[in-house]
C-alpha positions, -999 to +999 in steps of 0.1 A: +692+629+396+673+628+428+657+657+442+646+666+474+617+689+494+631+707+525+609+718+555+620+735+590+597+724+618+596+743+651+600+715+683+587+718+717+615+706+742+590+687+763+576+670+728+602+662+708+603+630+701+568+626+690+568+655+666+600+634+646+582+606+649+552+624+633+573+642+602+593+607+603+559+588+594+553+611+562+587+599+550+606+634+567+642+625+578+659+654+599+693+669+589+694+690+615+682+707+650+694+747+654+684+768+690+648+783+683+638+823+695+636+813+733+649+785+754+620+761+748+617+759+715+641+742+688+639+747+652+646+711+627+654+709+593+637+683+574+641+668+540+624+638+521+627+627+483+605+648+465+578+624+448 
């Protein structure tokens, strides 16, 4: 059975792309983006096979 590692990353707005490209480098693929505590900031959920 696989098994996975889950992380939540906090995203700038104005930075996005570049902090999943980051996490996406490591091997991170996102399941999900949720609205952060304020208006710039967005929160991701992560996962990646766990090794």
């Amino acid at each position: 059975m696989q098994k996975w590692e889950y992380v939540t990353v906090p995203l700038l707005v104005h930075a996005t792309k570049q902090i999943l490209d980051n996490w996406g480098e490591d091997g991170w693929e996102l399941v999900q983006v949720v609205p952060g505590p304020n208006p710039e900031q967005l929160i991701a959920y992560m996962k990646r096979v766990k090794s």
